[in-house]
PyMOL commands that place a pseudoatom at each C-alpha (Angstrom):
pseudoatom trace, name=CA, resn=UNK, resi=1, chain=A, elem=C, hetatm=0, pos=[118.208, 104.766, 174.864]
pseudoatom trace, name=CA, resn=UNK, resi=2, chain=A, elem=C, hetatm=0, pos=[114.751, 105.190, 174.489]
pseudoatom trace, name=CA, resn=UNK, resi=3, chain=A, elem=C, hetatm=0, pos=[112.638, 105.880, 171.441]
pseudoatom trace, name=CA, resn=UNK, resi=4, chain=A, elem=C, hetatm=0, pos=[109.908, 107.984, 170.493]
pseudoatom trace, name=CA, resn=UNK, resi=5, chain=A, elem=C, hetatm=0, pos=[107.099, 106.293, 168.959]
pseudoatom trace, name=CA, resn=UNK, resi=6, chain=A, elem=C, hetatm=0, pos=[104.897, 108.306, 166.579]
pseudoatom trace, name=CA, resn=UNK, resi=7, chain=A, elem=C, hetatm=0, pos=[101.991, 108.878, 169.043]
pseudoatom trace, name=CA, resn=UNK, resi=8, chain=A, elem=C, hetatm=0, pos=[104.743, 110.993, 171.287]
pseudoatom trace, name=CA, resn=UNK, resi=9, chain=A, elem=C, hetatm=0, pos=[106.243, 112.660, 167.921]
pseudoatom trace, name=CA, resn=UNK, resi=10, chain=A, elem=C, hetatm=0, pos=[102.550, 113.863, 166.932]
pseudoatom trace, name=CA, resn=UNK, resi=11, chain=A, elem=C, hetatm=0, pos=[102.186, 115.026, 170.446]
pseudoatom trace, name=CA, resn=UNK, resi=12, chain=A, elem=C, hetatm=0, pos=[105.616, 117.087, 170.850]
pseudoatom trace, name=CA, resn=UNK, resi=13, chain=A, elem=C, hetatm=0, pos=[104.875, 118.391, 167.467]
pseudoatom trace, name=CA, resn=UNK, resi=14, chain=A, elem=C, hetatm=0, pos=[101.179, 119.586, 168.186]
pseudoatom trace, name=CA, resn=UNK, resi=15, chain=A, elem=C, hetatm=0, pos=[103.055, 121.296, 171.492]
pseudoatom trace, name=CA, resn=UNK, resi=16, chain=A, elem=C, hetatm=0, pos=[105.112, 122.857, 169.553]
pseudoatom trace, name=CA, resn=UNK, resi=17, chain=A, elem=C, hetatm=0, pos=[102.736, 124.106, 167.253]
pseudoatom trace, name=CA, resn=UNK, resi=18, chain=A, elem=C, hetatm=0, pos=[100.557, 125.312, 170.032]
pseudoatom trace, name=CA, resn=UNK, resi=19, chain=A, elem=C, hetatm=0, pos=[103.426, 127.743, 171.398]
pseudoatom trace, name=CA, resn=UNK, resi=20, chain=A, elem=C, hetatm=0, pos=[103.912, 129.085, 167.925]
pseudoatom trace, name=CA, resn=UNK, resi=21, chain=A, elem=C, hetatm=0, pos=[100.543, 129.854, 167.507]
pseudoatom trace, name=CA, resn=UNK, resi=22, chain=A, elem=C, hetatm=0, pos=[99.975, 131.672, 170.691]
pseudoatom trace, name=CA, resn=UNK, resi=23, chain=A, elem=C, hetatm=0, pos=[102.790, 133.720, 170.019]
pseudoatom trace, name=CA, resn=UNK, resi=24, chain=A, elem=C, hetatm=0, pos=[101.286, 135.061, 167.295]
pseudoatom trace, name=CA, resn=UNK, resi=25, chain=A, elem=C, hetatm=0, pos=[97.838, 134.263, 167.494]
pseudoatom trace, name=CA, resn=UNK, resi=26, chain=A, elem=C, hetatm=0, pos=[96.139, 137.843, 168.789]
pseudoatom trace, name=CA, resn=UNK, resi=27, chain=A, elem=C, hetatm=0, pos=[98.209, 139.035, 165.558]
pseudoatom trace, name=CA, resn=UNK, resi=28, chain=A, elem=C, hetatm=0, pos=[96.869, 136.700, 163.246]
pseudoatom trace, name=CA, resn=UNK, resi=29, chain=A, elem=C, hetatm=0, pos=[93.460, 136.876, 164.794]
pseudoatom trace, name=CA, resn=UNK, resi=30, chain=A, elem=C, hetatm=0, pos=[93.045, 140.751, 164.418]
pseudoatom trace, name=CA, resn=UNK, resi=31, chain=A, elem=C, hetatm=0, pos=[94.778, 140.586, 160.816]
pseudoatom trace, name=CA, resn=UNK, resi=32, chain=A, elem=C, hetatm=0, pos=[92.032, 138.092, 159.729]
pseudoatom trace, name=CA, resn=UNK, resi=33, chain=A, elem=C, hetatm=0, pos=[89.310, 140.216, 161.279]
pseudoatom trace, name=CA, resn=UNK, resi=34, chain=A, elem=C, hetatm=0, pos=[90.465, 143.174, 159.855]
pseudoatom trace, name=CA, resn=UNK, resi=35, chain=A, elem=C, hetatm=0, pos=[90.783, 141.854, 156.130]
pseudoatom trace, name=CA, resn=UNK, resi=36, chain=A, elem=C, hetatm=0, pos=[87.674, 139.780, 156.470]
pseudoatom trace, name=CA, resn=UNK, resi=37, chain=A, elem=C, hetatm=0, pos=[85.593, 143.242, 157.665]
pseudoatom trace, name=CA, resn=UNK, resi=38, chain=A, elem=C, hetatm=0, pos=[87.205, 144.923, 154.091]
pseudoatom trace, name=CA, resn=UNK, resi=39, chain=A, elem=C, hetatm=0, pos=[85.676, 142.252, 152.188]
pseudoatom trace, name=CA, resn=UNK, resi=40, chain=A, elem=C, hetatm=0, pos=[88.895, 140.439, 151.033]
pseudoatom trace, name=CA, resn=UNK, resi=41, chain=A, elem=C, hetatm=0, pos=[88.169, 137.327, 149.473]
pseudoatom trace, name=CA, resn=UNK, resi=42, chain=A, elem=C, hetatm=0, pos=[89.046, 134.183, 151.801]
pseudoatom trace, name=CA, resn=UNK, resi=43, chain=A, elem=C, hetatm=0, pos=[91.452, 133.056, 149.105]
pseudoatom trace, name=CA, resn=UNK, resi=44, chain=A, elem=C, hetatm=0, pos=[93.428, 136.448, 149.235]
pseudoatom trace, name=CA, resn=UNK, resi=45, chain=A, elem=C, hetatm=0, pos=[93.206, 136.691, 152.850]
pseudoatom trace, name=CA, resn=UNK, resi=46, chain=A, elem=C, hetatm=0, pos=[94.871, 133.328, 152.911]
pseudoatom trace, name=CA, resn=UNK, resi=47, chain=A, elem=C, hetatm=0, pos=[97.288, 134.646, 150.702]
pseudoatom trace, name=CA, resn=UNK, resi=48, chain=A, elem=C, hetatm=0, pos=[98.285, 138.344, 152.309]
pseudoatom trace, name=CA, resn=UNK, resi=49, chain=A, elem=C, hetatm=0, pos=[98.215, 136.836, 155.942]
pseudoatom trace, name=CA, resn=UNK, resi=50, chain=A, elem=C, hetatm=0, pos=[101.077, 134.202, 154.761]
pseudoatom trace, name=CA, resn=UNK, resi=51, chain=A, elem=C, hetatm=0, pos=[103.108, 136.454, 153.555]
pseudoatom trace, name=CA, resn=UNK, resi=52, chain=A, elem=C, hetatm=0, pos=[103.340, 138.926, 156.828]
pseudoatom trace, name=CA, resn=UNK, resi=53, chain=A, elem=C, hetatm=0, pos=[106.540, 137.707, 158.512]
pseudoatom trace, name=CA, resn=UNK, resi=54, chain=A, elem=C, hetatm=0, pos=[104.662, 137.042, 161.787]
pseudoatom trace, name=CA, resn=UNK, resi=55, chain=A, elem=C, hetatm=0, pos=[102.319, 135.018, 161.113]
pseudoatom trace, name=CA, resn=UNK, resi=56, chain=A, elem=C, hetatm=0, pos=[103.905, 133.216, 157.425]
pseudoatom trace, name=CA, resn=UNK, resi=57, chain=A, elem=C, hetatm=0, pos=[102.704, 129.640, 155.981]
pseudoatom trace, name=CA, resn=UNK, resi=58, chain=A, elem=C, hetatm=0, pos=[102.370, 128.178, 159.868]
pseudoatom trace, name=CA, resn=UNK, resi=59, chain=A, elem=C, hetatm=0, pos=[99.399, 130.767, 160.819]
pseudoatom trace, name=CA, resn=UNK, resi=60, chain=A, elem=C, hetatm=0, pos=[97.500, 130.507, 157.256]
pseudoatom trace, name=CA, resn=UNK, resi=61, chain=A, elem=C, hetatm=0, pos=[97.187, 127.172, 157.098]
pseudoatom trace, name=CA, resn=UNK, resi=62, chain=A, elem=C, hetatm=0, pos=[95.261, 126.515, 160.065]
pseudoatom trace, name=CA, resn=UNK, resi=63, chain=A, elem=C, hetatm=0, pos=[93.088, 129.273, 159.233]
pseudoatom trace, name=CA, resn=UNK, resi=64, chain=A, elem=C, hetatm=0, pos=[92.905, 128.534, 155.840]
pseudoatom trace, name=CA, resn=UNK, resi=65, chain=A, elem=C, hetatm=0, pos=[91.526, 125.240, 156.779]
pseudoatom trace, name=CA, resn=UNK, resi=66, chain=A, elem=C, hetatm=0, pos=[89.798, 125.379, 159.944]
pseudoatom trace, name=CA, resn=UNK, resi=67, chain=A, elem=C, hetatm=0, pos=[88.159, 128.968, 159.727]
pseudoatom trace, name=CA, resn=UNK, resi=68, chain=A, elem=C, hetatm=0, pos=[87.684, 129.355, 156.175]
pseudoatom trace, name=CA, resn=UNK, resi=69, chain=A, elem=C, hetatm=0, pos=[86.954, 125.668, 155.241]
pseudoatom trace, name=CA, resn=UNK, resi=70, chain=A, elem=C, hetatm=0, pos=[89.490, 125.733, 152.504]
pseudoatom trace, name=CA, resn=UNK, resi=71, chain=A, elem=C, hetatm=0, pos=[90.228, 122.199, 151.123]
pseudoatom trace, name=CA, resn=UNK, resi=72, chain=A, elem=C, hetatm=0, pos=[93.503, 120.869, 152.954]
pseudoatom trace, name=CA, resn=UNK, resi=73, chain=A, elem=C, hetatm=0, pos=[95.343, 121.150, 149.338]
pseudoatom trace, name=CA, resn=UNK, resi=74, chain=A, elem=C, hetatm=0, pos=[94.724, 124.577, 148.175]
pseudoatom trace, name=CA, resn=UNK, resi=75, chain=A, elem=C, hetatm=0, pos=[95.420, 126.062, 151.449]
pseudoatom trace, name=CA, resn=UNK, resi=76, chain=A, elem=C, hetatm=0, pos=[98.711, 124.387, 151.534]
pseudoatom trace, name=CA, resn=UNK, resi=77, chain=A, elem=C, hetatm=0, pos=[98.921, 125.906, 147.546]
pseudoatom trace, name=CA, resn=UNK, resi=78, chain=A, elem=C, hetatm=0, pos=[98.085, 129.326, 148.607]
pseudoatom trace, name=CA, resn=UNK, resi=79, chain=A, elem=C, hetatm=0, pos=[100.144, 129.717, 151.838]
pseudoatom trace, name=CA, resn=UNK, resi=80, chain=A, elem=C, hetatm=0, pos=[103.504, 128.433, 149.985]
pseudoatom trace, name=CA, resn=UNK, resi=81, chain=A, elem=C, hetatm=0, pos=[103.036, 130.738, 147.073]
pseudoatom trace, name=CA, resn=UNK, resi=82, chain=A, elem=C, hetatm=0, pos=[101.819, 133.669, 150.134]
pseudoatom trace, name=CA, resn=UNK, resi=83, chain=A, elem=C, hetatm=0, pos=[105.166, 132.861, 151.835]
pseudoatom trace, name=CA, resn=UNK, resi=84, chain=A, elem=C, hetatm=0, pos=[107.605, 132.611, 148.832]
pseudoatom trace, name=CA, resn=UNK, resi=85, chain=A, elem=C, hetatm=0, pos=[106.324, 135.857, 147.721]
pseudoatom trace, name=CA, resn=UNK, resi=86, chain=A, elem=C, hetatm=0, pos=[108.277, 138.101, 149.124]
pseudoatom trace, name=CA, resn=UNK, resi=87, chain=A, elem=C, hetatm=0, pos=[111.494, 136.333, 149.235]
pseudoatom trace, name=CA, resn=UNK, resi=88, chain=A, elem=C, hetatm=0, pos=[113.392, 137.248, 145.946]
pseudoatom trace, name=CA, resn=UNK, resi=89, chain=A, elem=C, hetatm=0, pos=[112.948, 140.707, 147.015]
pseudoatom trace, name=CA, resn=UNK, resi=90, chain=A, elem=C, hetatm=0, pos=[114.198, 140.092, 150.246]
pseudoatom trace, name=CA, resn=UNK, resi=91, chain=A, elem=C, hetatm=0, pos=[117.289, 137.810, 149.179]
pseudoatom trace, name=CA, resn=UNK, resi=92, chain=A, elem=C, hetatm=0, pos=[118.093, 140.430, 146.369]
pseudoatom trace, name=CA, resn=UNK, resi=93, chain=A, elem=C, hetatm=0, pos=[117.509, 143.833, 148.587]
pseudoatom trace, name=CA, resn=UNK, resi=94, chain=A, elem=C, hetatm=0, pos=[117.467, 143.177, 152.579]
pseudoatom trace, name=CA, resn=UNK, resi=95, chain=A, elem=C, hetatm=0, pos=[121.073, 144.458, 152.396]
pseudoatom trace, name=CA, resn=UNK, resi=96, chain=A, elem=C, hetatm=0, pos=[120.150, 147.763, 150.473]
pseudoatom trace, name=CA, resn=UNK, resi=97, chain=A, elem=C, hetatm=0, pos=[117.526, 148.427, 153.180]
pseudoatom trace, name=CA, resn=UNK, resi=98, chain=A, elem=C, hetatm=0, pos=[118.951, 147.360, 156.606]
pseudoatom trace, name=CA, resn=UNK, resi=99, chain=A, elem=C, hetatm=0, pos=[121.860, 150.130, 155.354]
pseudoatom trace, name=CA, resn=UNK, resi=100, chain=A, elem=C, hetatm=0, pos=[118.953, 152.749, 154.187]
pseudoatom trace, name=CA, resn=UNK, resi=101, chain=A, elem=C, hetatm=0, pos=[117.334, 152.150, 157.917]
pseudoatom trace, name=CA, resn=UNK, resi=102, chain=A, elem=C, hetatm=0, pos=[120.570, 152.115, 159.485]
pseudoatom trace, name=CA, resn=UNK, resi=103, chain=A, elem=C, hetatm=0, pos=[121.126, 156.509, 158.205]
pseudoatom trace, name=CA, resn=UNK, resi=104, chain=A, elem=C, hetatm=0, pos=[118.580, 157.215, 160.896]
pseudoatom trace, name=CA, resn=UNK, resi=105, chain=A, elem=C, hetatm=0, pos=[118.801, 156.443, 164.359]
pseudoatom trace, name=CA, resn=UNK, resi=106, chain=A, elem=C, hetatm=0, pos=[115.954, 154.489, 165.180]
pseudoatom trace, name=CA, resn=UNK, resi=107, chain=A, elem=C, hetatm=0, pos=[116.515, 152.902, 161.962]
pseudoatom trace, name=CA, resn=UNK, resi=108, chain=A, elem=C, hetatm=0, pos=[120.436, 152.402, 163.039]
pseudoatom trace, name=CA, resn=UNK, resi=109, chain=A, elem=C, hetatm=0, pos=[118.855, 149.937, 165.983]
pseudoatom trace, name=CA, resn=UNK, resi=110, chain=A, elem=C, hetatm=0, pos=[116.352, 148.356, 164.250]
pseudoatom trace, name=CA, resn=UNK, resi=111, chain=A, elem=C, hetatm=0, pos=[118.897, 147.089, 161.692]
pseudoatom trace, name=CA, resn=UNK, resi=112, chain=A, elem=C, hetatm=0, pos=[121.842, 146.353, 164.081]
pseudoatom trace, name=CA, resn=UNK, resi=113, chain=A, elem=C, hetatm=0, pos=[118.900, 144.581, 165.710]
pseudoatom trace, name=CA, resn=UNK, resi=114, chain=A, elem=C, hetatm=0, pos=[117.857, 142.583, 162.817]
pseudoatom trace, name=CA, resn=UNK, resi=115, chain=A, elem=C, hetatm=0, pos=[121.405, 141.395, 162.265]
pseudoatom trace, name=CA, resn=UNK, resi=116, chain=A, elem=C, hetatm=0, pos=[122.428, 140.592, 165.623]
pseudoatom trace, name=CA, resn=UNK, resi=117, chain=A, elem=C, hetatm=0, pos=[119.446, 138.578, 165.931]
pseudoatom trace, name=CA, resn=UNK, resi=118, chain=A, elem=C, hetatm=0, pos=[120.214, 136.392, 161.920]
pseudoatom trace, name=CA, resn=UNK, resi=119, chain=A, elem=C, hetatm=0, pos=[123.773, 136.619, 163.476]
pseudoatom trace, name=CA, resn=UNK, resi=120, chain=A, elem=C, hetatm=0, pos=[122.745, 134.469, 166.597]
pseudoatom trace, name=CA, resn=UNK, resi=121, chain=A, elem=C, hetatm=0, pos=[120.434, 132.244, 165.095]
pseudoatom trace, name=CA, resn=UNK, resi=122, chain=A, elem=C, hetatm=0, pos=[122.698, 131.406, 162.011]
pseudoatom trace, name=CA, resn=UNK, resi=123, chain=A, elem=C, hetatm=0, pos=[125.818, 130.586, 164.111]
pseudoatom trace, name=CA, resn=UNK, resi=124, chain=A, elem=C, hetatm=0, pos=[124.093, 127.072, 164.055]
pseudoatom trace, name=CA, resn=UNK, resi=125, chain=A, elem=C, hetatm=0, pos=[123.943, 127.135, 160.505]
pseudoatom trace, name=CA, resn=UNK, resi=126, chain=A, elem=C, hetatm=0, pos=[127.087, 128.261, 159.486]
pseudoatom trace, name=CA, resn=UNK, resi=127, chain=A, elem=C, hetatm=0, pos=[128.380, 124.827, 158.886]
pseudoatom trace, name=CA, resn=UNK, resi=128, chain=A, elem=C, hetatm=0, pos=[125.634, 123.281, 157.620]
pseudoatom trace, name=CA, resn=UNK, resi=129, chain=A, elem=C, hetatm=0, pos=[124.426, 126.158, 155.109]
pseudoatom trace, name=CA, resn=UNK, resi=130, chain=A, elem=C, hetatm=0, pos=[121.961, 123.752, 153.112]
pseudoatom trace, name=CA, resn=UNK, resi=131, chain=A, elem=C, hetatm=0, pos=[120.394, 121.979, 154.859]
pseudoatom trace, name=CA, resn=UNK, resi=132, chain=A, elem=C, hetatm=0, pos=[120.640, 124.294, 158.528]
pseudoatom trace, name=CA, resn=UNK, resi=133, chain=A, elem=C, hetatm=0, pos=[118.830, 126.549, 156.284]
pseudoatom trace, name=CA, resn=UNK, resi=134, chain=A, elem=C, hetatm=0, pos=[116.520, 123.914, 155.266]
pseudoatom trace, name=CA, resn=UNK, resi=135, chain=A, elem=C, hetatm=0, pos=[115.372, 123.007, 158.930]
pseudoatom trace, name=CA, resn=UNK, resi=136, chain=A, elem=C, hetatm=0, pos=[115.392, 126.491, 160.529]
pseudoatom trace, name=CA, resn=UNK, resi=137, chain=A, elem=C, hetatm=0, pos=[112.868, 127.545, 157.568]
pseudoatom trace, name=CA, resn=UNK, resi=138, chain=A, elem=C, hetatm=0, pos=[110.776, 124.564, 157.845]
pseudoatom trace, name=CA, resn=UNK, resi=139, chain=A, elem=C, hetatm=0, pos=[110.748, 123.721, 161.836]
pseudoatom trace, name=CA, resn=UNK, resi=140, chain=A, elem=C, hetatm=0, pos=[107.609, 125.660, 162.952]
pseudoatom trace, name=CA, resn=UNK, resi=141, chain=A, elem=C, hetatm=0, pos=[108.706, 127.704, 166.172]
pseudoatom trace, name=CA, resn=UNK, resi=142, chain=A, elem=C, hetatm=0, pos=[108.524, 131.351, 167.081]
pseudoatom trace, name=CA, resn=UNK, resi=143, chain=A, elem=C, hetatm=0, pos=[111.321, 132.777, 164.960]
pseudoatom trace, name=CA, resn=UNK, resi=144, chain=A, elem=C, hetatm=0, pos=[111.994, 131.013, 162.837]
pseudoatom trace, name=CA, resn=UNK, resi=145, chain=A, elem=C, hetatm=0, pos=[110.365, 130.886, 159.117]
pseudoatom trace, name=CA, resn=UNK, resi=146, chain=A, elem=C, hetatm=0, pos=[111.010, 131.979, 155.906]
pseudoatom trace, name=CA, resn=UNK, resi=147, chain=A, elem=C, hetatm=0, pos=[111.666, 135.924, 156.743]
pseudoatom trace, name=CA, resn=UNK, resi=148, chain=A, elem=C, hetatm=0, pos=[114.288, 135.187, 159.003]
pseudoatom trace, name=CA, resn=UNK, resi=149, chain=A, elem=C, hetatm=0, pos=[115.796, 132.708, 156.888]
pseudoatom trace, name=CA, resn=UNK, resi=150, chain=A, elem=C, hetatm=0, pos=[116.480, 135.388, 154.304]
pseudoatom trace, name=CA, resn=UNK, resi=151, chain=A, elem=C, hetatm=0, pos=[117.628, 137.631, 156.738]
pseudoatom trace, name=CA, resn=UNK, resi=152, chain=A, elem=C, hetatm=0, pos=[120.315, 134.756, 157.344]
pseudoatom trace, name=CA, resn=UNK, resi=153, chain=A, elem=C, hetatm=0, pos=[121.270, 134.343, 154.002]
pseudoatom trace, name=CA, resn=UNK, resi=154, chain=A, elem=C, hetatm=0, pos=[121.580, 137.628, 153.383]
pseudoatom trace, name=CA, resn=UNK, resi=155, chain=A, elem=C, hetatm=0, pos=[124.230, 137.911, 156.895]
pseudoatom trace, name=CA, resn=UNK, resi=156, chain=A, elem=C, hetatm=0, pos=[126.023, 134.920, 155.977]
pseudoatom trace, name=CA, resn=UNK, resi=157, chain=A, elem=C, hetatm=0, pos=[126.149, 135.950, 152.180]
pseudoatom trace, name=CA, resn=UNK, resi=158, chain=A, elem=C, hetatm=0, pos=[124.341, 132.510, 150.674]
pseudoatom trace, name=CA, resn=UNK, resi=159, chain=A, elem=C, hetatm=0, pos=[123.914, 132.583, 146.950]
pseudoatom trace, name=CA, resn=UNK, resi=160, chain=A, elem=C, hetatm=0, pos=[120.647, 134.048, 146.073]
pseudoatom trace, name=CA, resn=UNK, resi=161, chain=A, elem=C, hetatm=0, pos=[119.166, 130.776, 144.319]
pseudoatom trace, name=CA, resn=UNK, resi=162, chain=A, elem=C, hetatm=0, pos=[120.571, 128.600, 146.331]
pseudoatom trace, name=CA, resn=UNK, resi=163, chain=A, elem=C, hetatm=0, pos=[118.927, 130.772, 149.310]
pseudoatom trace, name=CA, resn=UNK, resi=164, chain=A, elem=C, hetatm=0, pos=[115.858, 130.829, 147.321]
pseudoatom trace, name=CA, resn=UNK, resi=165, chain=A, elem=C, hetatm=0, pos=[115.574, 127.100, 146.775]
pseudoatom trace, name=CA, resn=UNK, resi=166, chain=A, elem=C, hetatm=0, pos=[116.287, 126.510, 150.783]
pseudoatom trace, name=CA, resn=UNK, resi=167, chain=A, elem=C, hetatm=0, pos=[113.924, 128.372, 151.678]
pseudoatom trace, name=CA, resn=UNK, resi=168, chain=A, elem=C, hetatm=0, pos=[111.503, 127.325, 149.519]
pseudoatom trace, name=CA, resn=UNK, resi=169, chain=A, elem=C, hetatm=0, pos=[112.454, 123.880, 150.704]
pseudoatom trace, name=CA, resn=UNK, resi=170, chain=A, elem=C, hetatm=0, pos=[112.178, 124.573, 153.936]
pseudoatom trace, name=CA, resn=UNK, resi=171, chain=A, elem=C, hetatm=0, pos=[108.424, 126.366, 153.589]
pseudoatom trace, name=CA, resn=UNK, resi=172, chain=A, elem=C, hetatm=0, pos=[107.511, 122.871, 152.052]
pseudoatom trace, name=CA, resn=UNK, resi=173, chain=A, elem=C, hetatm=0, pos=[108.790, 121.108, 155.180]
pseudoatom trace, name=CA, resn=UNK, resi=174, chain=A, elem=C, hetatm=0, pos=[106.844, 123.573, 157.380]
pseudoatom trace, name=CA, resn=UNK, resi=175, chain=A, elem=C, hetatm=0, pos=[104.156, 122.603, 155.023]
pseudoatom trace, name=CA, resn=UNK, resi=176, chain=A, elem=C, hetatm=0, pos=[104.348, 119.218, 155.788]
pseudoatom trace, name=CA, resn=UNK, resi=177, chain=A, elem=C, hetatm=0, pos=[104.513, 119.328, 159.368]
pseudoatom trace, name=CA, resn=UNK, resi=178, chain=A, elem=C, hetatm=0, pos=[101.348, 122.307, 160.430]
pseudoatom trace, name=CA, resn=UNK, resi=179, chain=A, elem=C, hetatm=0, pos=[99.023, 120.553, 157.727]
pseudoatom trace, name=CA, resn=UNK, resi=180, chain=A, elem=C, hetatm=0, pos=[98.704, 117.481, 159.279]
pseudoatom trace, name=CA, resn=UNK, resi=181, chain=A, elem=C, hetatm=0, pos=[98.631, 118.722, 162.610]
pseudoatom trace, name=CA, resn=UNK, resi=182, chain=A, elem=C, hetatm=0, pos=[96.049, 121.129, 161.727]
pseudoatom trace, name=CA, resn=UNK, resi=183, chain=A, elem=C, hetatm=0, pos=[93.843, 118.125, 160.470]
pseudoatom trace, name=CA, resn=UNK, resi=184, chain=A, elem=C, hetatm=0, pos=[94.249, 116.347, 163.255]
pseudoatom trace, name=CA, resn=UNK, resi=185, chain=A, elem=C, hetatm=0, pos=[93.233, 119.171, 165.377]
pseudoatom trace, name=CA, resn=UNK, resi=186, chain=A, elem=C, hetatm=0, pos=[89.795, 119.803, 163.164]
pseudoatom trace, name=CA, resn=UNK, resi=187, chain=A, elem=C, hetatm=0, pos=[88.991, 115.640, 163.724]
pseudoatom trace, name=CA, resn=UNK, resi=188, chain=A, elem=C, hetatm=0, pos=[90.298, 116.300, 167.518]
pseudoatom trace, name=CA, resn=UNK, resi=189, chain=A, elem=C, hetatm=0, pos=[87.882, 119.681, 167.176]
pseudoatom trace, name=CA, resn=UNK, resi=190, chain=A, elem=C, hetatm=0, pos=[84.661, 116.972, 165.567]
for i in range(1, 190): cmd.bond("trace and resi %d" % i, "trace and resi %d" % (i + 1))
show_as sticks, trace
zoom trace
């Protein structure tokens, strides 16, 4: 059995946060623009771009730091409060809406949509609610994040502050793993 050293982990996890970001990149790009040309604040920008379920903590970090040249720290503080946001209100009402949407027809797909899709990607969690939660929130890949992962608590009926804390978790892990490899891609960048 071979082992990965750190060199390869910091490589596979730079690759991985690569594909994430290109998936969502032209997004993220022409939300910044567009916020930046109504004379948002870099702070709030920051702020409003980590919340959008797209884009979340993983996209404002890098361009908190590397576009904004916001100290490493604060953008870390203002893309976890950006991305925790809007959870409560998703934990306590994504049921009430998904049946409001699901009255109309396009609505009806959307919704059987959104729960087909939590359906699928929780299976995996289902028997490891805590901490499956944990890692799906915090493991930096298209799809995953802290949007979906209330969508999957709300599915798989998770009590709401134990939901909220796992997520929360979770958006500190992501934390932990797109800061770093941000940095290392502004002293790769110098």
């Amino acid at each position: 059995m071979k082992y990965i050293g750190i060199k390869e982990l910091v490589s596979i996890g730079f690759l991985l946060l690569c594909v994430g970001a290109l998936n969502a990149s032209a997004f993220t790009d022409n939300t910044v623009i567009w916020l930046q040309n109504q004379g948002i604040n870099p702070y709030w920008i920051v702020i409003i771009i980590s919340i959008l379920p797209v884009i979340e903590l993983r996209g404002a970090i890098p361009v908190a730091i590397l576009l904004f040249k916001i100290p490493w720290a604060t953008a870390v503080l203002l893309s976890v409060l950006g991305n925790m946001l809007p959870i409560a209100f998703l934990l306590l009402f994504l049921d009430l809406i998904l049946k409001m949407l699901s009255k109309v027809s396009w609505g009806k797909r959307f919704a059987d949509w959104m729960i087909q899709r939590a359906e699928t990607k929780g299976k995996s969690l289902e028997s490891y609610q805590a901490l499956g939660l944990i890692i799906f929130v915090g493991i930096p890949l298209p799809g995953t994040g802290a949007w979906t992962g209330s969508l999957i608590a709300s599915v798989f009926k998770f009590r709401f502050w134990h939901s909220l804390l796992y997520i929360f978790l979770g958006v500190l892990m992501a934390a932990a793993i797109v800061t770093p490899l941000t940095l290392l891609g502004l002293l790769a960048a110098s």
